[in-house]
Phi, psi and omega in degrees: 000138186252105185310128150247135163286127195235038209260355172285349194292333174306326194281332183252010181252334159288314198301328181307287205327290222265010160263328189279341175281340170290328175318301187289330195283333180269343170273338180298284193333264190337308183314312196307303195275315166282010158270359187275164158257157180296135169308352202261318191278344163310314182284164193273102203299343197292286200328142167251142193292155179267097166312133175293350165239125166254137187213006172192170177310315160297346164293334188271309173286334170277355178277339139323320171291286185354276204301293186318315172270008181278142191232077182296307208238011171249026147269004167284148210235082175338290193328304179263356175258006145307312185298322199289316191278008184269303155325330154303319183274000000 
């Protein structure tokens, strides 16, 4: 009877194993990245610009309009952000 060597065959049934997870792994990558949204689109056409250097008064005051129509803290719940920081301590 005649033995055949068969010891290359372990290297190549890995190299399939590490094609088929870069495959899936590059099509999960596409999926991902063609479900995200632009960061831009997120804001409010409302908002008023911010200047990027304030270098006079009127920079302060349109930076101020900004700040001012933005409604940072009026979905906040006293109430659960007492529990939540209690909770911490």
């Amino acid at each position: 009877m005649k033995k055949l060597n068969q010891t290359g065959a372990s290297h190549l049934v890995a190299l399939v194993g590490v094609l088929v997870i870069a495959i899936l792994a590059f099509g999960a990558y596409r999926v991902l990245n063609a479900n995200k949204t632009p960061a831009s689109s997120a804001t409010t056409a409302a908002t008023t610009a911010v200047p990027g250097k304030i270098q006079s008064k009127a920079d302060v005051d349109q930076a101020t309009k900004s700040l001012d129509s933005e409604n940072v803290d009026g979905d906040v719940n006293p109430n659960q952000l007492n529990d939540d920081i209690n909770s911490l301590l």
